[in-house]
N, C-alpha and C positions, 0 to 999 in steps of 0.2 A: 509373317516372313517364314517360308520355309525352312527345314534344314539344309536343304542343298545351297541357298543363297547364303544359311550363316555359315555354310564350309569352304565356300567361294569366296567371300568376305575374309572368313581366318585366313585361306592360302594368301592371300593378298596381303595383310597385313607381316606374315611370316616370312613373304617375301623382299617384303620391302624393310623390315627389319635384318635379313640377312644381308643386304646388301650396305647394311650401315655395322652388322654388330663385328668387325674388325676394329674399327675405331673404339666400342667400348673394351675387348677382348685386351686391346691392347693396352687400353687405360688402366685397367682391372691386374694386365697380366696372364688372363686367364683366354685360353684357348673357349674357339667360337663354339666348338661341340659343346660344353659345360651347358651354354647359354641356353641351346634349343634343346638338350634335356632335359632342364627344367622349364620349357613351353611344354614340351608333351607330356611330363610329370602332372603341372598343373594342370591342362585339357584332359587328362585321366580325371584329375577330380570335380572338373567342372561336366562334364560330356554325361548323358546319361546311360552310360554303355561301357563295357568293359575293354578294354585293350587286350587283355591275353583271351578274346573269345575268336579274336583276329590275328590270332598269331599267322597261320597260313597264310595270309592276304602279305601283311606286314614281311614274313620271310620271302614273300616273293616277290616284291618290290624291293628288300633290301637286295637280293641279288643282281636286279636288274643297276639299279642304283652302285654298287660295288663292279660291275663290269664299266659304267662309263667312269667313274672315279681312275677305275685303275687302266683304263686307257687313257686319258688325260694325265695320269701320272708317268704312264710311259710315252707320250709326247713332251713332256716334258723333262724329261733324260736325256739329256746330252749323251752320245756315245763317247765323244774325247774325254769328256770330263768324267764319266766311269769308268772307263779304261785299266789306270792306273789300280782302282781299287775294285775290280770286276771280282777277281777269284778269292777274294775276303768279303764283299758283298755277296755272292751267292755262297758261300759259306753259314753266315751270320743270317741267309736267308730261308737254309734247307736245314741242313745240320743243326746251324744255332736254334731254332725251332723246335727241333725235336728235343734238344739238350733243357730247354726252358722248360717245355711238356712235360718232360719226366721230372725235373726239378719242382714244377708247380704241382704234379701230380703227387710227388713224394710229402710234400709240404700240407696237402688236402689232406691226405689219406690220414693222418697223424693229427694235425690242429682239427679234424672233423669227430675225430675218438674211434675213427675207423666204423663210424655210423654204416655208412655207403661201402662197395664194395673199391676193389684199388681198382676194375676196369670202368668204374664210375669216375674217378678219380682221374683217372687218365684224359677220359671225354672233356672233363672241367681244365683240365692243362693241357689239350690241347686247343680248347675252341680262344683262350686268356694269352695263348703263345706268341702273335703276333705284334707288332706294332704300329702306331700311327705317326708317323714323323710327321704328316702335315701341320697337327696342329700347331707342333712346334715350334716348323719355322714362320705359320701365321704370328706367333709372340714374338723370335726375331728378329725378322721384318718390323714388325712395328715398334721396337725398340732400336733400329738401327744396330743389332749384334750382329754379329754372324760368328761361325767357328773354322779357324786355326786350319792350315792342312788339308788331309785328305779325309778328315772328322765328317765334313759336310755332305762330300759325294757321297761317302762310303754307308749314310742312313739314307741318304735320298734312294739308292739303289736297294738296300735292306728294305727299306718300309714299302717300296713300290713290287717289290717280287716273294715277302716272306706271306703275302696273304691269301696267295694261291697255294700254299705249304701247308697251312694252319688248315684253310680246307678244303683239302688233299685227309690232310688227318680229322679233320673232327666228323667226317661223311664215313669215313674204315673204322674210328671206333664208334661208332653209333650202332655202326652193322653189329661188331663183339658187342656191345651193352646189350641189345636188342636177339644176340643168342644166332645171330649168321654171319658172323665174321669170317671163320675158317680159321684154318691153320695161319698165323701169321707169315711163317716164312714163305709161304706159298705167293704169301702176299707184295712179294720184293720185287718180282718180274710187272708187276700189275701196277707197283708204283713208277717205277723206270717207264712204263709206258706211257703212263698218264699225265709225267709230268714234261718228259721228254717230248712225246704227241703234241701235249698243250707247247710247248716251244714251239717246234716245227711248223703246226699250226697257224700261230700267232707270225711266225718268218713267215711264212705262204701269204698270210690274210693283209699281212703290212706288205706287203709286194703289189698284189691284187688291188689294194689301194691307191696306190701310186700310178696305176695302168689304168683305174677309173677316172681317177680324178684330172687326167691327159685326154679322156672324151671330152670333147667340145658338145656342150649340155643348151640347152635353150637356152634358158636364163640360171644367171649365179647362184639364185638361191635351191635350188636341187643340188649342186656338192652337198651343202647343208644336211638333208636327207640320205644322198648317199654316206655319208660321215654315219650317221643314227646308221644304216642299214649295218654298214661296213662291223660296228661292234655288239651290235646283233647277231648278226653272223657268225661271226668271230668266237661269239660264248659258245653259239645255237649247237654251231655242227663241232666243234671239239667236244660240247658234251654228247651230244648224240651217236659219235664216233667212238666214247669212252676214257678221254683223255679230260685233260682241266681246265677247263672252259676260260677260271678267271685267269692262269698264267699264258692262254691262249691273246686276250686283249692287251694284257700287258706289254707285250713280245710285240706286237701287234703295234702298238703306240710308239714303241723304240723305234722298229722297224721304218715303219711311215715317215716320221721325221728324220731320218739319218740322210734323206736326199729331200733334193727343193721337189714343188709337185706344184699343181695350179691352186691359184688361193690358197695360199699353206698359211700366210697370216692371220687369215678371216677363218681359217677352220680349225685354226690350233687356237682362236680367242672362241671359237664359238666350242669346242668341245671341254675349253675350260668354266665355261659358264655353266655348261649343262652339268659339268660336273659338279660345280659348287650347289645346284638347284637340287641335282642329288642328295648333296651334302645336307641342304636344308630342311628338305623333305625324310632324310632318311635317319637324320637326328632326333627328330620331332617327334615321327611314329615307334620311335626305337622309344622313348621316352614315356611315350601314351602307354605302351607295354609294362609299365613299373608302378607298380601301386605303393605311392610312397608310405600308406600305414603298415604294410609289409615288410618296405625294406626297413626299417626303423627297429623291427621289432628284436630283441637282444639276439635271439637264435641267428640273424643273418647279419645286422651290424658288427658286431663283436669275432667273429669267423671271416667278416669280409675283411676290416681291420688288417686281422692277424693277417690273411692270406694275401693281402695286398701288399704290406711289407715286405712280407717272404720273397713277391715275385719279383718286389724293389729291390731289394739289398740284398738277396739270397741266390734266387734261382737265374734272375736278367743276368748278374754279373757271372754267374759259374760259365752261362754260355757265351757270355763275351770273351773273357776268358783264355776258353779253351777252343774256342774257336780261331781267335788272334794269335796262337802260337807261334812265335816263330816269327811274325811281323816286324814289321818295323817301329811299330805304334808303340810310343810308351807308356808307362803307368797310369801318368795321370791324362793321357788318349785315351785309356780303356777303361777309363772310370768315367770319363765324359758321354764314350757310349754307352755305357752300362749305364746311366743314369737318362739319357734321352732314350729310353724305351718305353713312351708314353704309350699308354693304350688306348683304345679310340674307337670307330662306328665298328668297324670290322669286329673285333670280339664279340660285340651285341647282335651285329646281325647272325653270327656264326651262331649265337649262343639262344637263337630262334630256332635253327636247325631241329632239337632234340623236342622241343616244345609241339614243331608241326609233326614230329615222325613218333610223337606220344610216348616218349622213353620215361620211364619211371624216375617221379623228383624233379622233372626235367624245372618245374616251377620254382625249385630249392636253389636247381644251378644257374637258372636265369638271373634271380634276387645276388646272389653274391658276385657271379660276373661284372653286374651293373654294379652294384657297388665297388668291386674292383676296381673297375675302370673308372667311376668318378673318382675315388682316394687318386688313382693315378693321374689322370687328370689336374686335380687340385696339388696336391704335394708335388710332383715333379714341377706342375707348370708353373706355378710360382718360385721355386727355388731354383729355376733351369740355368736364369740367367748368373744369379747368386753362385750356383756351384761355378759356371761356365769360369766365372770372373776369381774365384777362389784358384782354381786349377791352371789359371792364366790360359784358356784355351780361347778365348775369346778374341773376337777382335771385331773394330769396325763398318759395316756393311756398306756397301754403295748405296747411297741416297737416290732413292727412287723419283726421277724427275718427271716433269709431265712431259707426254708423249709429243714429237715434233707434227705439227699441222700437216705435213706432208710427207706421207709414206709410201714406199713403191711395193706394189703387193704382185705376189709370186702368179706369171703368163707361161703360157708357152713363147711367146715373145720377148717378156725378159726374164726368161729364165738362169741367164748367163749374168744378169746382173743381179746389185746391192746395193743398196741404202743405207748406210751408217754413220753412228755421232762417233767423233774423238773428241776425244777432253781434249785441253789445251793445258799445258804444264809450264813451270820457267825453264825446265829444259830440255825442253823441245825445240826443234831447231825452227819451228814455223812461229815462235813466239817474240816477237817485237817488230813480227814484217808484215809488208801490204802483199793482197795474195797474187802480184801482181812479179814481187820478187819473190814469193815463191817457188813459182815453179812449177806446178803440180803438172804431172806428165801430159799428154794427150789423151783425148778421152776422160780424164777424171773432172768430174764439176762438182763445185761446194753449191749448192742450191740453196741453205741458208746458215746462219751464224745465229747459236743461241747465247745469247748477254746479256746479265743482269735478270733472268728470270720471265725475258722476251726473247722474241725472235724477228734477227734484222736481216733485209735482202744484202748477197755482198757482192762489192764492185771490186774490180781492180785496185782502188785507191782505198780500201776497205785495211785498215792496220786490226791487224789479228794478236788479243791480246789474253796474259795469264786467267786460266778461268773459263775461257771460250768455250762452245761446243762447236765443232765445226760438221755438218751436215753432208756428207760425201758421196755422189753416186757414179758408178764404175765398175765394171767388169769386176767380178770377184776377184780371177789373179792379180786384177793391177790393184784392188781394194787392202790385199794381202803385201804387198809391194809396197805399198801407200803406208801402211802401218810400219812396216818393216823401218823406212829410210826418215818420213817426216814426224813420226809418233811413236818411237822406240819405248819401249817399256822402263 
């Protein structure tokens, strides 16, 4: 057997384990990255080859992998539902960032004995700066929690826009570590550009999108394709332009989905997949990178440790913090977010950066990053929910049902329309009648009734009861209507 067939083989196997390991994640409590860590950990020691001789390969796969991530995280952004916490989200994304940086920075330079230099120092707090919410709400979800408030949008929006921030910064001090930095302040117009550009950018290329995806294409499966071009694109010419490629897809993903567009269902489920396949892949090889007789060894355990702590308890919350000033969030809100500032792919990928562009130590700072981020990983993700429930910020989640057999996916045809379940409640005014006395306007049709865990066709003489889902397809303004009068909140 070749090696290409046993690396065909492994993909297979890691993919079909990806697609099941939510169900252990959730068992365990532990976030799916943890898992494929240690796959690529142990393929480091079974492989006969080294992982850090591939770092360039590996960094350039993780970028690729981190622009469709983080455009499926911005398709998955509600614009109503960040709204409310947009200017404390991009606060907690830009600022909060840099406040962590120096905070983690401060905390290296001192636990390290001042071995490294402080613009060393800096590099390592910025690339650790960022967050991963997803994994998060994978534990969650699978726990049936959720959080209180505007707690939930307000990290969905931080973790999806502060990783184009992180690197924004960990590419400017690489250049200082590396002795071409410049003058910093010179530097301020150059970040206004870069970041601003990658906005604009990202508004243009989610436009652009919407206007493709309204071609009437041979066959369905090309949107498919154009989707894959569209965040290609997206990175390609914002970095080639000078601006930031990853807060360009970002923008990008909000964009696109704020209006209907053809196939919006089948391409917001298919860009979520490729995301997670990213996810899969980008775990794995971030993994194969770590030679675990390395990290072990007291010099990087014991400083990973300490400096993992620091960024828990010390430097995350200083930038909570002071970032929330003045909000409306109280105490134990800002210890809820201070505390959900899991770290995750993105630091590691970032923290390949200094590896490929040969910065001195860069081996030293890669071993405690990693180690950072599992401590973080492990101690937040298991205590997430513990603290959640301590601080009473918890509550709930909507039980994820299975999907209704019959979906109306997004035409130029019905673009004017919707398909949607209501619950049925005792006080609701549709709850102990046939839908016959209900009423439901002109134009509106229940096409089916889900009960008891099935789903039944309905008639007129069909008595509509506590529990119900009712199946409703209608004009969005009468679906809005619909809700208002028969399905009050």
């Amino acid at each position: 057997m070749s090696s290409t067939d046993a690396i065909i083989t492994i993909a297979g196997i890691l993919l079909i384990a990806g697609a099941f390991s939510n169900k252990i994640s959730s068992k365990f409590n532990l976030p799916t990255l943890l898992l494929f860590l240690a796959a690529g950990v142990i393929a480091e020691l079974l492989l006969p080859f080294t992982g850090a001789n591939y770092a360039r390969q590996i960094n350039f796969f993780g970028v690729i992998a981190m622009c469709f991530i983080l455009f499926s995280g911005g398709s998955d952004t509600s614009i109503s539902s960040i709204r409310p916490v947009a200017l404390r989200g991009i606060i907690l994304a830009m600022p909060g960032v840099i406040i962590t940086a120096l905070g983690s920075a401060a905390g290296a330079y001192f636990m390290l004995r001042m071995q490294y230099p402080f613009i060393w120092c800096l590099l390592l707090g910025a690339i650790i700066s960022s967050t991963d919410a997803a994994a998060v709400f994978a534990i969650l979800r699978g726990k049936g929690v959720g959080l209180q408030g505007k707690i939930q949008p307000l990290l969905e929006l931080e973790s999806g826009s502060n990783d184009p921030t992180a690197a924004f910064l960990t590419v400017a001090m690489i250049g200082f570590v590396m002795g071409s930095g410049g003058n910093i302040l010179l530097k301020v117009p150059l970040i206004i550009y870069q970041l601003g550009g990658g906005i604009l950018l990202g508004i243009a290329f989610g436009w652009l999108g919407r206007k493709l995806f309204h071609v009437q294409l041979d066959f369905e499966g090309l949107y498919f394709v154009v989707c894959v071009a569209l965040v290609l694109l997206s990175y390609g010419i914002a970095q080639l332009l000078g601006t930031n490629g990853f807060m360009s897809c970002y923008i990008c993903g909000i964009i696109l989905n704020s209006k209907r567009y053809n196939y919006q269902k089948g391409l917001t489920k298919f860009s979520n997949a490729l995301a997670w396949l990213m996810q899969v892949g980008l775990f794995t090889v971030l993994g194969f990178l770590a030679n675990p007789r390395e990290l072990m060894m007291p010099s990087i355990w014991i400083p990973g440790i300490a400096l993992g702590l620091w960024l828990i308890l010390v430097a995350r919350p200083v930038a909570v913090f002071i970032c929330l000033l003045g909000s409306d969030f109280t105490f134990k809100e800002k210890i809820m977010i201070s505390w959900v500032g899991i770290r995750g792919a993105a630091p590691i990928v970032l923290a390949t950066f200094p590896l490929a562009a040969g910065v001195e130590n860069a081996d030293v700072m890669f071993r405690l990053i990693f180690f950072m981020v599992i401590l973080s990983v492990t101690l937040q993700g298991w205590l997430l929910m513990p603290v959640a429930k301590f601080l009473k910020v918890a509550q709930k989640a909507k039980h994820n049902e299975e999907p209704p057999p019959l979906q109306l996916e997004v035409t130029q045809s019905s673009a004017h329309q919707e398909m949607r379940e209501f619950k049925v409640t005792s006080h609701h005014p549709v709850n102990g009648k046939t839908l016959a006395e209900i009423g439901f306007p002109k134009g509106v049709l229940v096409t089916m009734i889900r009960r008891n865990g099935s789903f039944i066709p309905p008639g007129g003489d069909t008595m509509i009861q506590d529990g119900d889902g009712l199946l409703i397809m209608a004009e969005i303004k009468q679906l809005r209507q619909v809700e208002k009068v028969f399905f009050p909140a």
